[in-house]
C-alpha positions as protocol buffer text, in pm:
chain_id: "A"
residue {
  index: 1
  type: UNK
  ca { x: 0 y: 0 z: 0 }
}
residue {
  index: 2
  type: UNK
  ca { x: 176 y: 349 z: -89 }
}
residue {
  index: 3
  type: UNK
  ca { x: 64 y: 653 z: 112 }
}
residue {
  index: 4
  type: UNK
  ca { x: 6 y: 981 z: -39 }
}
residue {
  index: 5
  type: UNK
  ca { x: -61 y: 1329 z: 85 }
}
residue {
  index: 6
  type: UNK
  ca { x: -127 y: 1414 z: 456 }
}
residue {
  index: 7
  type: UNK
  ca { x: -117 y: 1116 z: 485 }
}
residue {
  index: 8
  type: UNK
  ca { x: 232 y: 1020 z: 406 }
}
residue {
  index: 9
  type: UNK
  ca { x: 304 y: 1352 z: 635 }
}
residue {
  index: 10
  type: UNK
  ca { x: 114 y: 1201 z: 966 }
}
residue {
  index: 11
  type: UNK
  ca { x: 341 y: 847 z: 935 }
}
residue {
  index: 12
  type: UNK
  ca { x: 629 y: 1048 z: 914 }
}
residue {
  index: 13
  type: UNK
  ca { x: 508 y: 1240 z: 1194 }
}
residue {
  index: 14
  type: UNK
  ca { x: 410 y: 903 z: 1417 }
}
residue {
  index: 15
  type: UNK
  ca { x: 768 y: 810 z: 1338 }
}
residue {
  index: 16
  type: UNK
  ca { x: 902 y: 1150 z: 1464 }
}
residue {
  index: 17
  type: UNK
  ca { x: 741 y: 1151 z: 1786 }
}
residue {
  index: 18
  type: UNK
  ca { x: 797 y: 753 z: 1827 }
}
residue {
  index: 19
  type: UNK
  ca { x: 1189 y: 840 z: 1839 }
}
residue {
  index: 20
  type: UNK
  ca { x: 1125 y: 1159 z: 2024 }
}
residue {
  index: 21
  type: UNK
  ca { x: 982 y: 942 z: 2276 }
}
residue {
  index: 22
  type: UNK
  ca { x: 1257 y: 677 z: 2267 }
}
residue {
  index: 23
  type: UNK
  ca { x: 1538 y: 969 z: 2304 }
}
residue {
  index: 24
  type: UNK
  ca { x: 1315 y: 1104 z: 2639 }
}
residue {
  index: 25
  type: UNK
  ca { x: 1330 y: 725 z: 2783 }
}
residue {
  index: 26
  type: UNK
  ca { x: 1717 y: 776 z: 2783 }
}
residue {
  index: 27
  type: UNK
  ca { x: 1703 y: 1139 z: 2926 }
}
residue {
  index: 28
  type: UNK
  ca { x: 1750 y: 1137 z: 3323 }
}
residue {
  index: 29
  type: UNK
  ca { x: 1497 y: 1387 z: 3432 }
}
residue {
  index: 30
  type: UNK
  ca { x: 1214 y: 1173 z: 3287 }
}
residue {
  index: 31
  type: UNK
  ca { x: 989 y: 1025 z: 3583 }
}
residue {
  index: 32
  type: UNK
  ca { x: 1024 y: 624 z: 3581 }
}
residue {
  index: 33
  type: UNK
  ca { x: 670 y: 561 z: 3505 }
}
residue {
  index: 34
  type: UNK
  ca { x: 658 y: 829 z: 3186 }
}
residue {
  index: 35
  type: UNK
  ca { x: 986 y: 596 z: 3104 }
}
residue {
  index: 36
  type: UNK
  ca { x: 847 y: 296 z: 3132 }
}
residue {
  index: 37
  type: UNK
  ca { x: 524 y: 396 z: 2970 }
}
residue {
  index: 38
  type: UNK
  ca { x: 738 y: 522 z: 2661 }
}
residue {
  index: 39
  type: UNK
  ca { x: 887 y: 207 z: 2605 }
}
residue {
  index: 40
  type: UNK
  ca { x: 591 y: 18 z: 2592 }
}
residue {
  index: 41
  type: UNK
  ca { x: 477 y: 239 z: 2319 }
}
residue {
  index: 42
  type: UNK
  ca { x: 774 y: 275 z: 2188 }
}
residue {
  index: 43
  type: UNK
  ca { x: 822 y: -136 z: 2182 }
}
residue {
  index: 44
  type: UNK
  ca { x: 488 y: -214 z: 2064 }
}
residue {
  index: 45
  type: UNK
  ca { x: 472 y: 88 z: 1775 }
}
residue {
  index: 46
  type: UNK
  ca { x: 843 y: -103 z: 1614 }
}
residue {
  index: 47
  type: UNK
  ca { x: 753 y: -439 z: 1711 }
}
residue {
  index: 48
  type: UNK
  ca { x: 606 y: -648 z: 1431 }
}
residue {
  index: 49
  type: UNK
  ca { x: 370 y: -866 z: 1624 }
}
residue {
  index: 50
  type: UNK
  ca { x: 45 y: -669 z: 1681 }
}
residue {
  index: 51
  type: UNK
  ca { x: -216 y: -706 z: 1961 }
}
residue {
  index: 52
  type: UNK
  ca { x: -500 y: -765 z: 1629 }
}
residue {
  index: 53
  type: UNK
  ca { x: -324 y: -927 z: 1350 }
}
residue {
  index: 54
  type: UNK
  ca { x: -322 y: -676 z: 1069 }
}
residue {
  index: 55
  type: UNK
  ca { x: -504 y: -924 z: 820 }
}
residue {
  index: 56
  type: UNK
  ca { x: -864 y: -934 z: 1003 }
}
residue {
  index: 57
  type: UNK
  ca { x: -1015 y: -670 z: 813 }
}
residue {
  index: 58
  type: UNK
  ca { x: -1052 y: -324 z: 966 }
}
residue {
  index: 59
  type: UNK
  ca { x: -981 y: -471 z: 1341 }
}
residue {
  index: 60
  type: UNK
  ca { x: -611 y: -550 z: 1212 }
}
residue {
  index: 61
  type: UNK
  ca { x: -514 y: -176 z: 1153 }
}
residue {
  index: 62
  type: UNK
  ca { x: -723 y: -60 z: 1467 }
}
residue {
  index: 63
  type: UNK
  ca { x: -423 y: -59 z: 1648 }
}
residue {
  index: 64
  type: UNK
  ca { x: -160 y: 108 z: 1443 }
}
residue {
  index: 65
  type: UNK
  ca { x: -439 y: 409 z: 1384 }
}
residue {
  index: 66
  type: UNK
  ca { x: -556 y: 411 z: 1758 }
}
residue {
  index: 67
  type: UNK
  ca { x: -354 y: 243 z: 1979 }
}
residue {
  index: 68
  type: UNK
  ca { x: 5 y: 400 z: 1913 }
}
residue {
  index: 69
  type: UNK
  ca { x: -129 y: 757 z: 1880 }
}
residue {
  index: 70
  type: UNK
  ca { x: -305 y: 729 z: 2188 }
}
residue {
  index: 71
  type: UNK
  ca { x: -27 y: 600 z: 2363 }
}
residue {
  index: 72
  type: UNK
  ca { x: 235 y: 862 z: 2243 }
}
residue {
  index: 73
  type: UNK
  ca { x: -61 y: 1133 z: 2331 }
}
residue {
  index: 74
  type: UNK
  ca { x: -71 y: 970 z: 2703 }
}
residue {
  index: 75
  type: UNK
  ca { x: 288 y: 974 z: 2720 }
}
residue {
  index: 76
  type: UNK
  ca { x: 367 y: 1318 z: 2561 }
}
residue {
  index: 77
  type: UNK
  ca { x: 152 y: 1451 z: 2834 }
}
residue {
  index: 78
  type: UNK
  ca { x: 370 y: 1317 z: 3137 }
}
residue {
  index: 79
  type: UNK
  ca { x: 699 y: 1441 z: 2990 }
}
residue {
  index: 80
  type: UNK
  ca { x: 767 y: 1775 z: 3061 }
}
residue {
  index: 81
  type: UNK
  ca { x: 774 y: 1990 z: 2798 }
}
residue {
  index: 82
  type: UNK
  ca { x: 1122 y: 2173 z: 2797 }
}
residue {
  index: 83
  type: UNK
  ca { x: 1245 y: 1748 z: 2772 }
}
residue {
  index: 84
  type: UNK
  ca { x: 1004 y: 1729 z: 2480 }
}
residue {
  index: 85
  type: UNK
  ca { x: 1142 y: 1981 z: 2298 }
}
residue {
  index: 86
  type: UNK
  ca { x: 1497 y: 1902 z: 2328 }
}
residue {
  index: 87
  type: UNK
  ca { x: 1390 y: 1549 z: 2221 }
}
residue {
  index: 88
  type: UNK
  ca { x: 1199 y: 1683 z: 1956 }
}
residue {
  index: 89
  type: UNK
  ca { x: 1511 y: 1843 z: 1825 }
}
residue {
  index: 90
  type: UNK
  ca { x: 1729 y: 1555 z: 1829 }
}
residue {
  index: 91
  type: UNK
  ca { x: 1472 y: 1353 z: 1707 }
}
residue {
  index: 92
  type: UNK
  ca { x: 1479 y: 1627 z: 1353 }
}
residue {
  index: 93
  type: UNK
  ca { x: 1815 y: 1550 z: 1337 }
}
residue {
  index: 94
  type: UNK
  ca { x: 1814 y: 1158 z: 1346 }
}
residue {
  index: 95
  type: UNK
  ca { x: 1532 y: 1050 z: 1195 }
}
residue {
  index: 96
  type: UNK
  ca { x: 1508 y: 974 z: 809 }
}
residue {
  index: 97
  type: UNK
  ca { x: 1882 y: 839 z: 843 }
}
residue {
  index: 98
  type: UNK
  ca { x: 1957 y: 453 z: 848 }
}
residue {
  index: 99
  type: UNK
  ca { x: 2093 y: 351 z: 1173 }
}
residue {
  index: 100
  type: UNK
  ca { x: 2268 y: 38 z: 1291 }
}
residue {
  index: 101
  type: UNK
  ca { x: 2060 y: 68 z: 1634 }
}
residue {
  index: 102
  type: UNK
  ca { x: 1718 y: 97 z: 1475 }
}
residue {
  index: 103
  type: UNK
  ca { x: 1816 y: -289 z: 1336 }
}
residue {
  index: 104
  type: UNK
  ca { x: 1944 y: -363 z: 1695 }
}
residue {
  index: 105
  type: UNK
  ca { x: 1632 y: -279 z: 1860 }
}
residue {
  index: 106
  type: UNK
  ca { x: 1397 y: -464 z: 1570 }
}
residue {
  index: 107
  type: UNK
  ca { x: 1596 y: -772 z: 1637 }
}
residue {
  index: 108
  type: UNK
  ca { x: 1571 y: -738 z: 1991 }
}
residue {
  index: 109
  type: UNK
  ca { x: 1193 y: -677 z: 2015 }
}
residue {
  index: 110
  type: UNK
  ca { x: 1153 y: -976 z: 1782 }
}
residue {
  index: 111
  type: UNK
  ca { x: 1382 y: -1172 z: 2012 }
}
residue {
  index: 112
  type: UNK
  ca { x: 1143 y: -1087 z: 2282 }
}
residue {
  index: 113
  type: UNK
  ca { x: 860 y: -1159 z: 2096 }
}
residue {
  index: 114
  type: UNK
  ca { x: 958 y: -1526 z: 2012 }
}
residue {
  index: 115
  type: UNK
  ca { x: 1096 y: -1585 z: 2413 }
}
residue {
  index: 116
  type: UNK
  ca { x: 725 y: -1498 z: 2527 }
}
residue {
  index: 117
  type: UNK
  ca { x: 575 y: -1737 z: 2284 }
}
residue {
  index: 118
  type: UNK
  ca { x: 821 y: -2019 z: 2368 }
}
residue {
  index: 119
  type: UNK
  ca { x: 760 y: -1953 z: 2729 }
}
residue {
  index: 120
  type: UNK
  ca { x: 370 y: -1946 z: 2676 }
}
residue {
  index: 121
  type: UNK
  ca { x: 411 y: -2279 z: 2496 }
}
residue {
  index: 122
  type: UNK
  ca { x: 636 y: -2445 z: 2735 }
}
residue {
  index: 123
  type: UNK
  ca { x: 381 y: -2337 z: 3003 }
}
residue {
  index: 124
  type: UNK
  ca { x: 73 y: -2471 z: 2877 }
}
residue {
  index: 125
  type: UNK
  ca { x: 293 y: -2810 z: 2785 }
}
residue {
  index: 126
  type: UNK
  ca { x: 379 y: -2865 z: 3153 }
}
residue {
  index: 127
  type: UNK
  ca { x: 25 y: -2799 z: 3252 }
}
residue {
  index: 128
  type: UNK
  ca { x: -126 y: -2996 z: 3027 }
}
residue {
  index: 129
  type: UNK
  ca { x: 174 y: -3302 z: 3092 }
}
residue {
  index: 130
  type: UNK
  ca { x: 90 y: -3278 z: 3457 }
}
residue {
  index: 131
  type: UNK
  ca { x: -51 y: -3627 z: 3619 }
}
């Protein structure tokens, strides 16, 4: 599917304040809980396993249109703003180039992703094996 138009400009937008959000995770005068917060959002918006796979019609892409903004919204609002604009600028600066940590953190989300499901699994195998 190839976006056009505004809305070409709000993904690039999502992807701006996704970053902005990781960079304020790393900066020390964030609270814990707006931290923590961020990198759920931050996880789940780069992860590749969604909540609602994206092939059920209309459900699938409920997330990536409501979810994730809502989230960054939430979490925008618990960051103070003089952070959020230095992350902001940073975030102008970095995004749109290539870098070897975006790959890093895909790899590692996925990584996650597959050590929940084999843990899931091996769960519901021993309770099922039990006599």
């Amino acid at each position: 599917m190839r976006l056009s138009g505004p809305w070409r400009e709000r993904v690039k937008a999502l992807k701006k304040e996704t970053f902005t959000l990781y960079l304020a995770c790393r900066h020390p005068d964030v609270s814990w809980y707006a931290k923590t917060l961020a990198l759920l959002v931050v996880g789940y918006a780069l992860s590749p396993i969604d909540l609602i796979p994206d092939f059920i019609p209309v459900l699938g892409y409920l997330d990536d249109v409501i979810l994730i903004p809502l989230g960054i919204m939430l979490v925008i609002r618990m960051i103070p703003p003089e952070i959020l604009a230095e992350c902001r600028q940073r975030s102008e600066t970095i995004v749109g180039r290539a870098t070897r940590a975006g790959m890093i953190a895909a790899v590692v989300i996925v990584l996650i992703w597959i050590l929940a499901a084999a843990l899931t699994v091996w769960l519901i195998i021993r309770i099922v094996n039990r006599p």
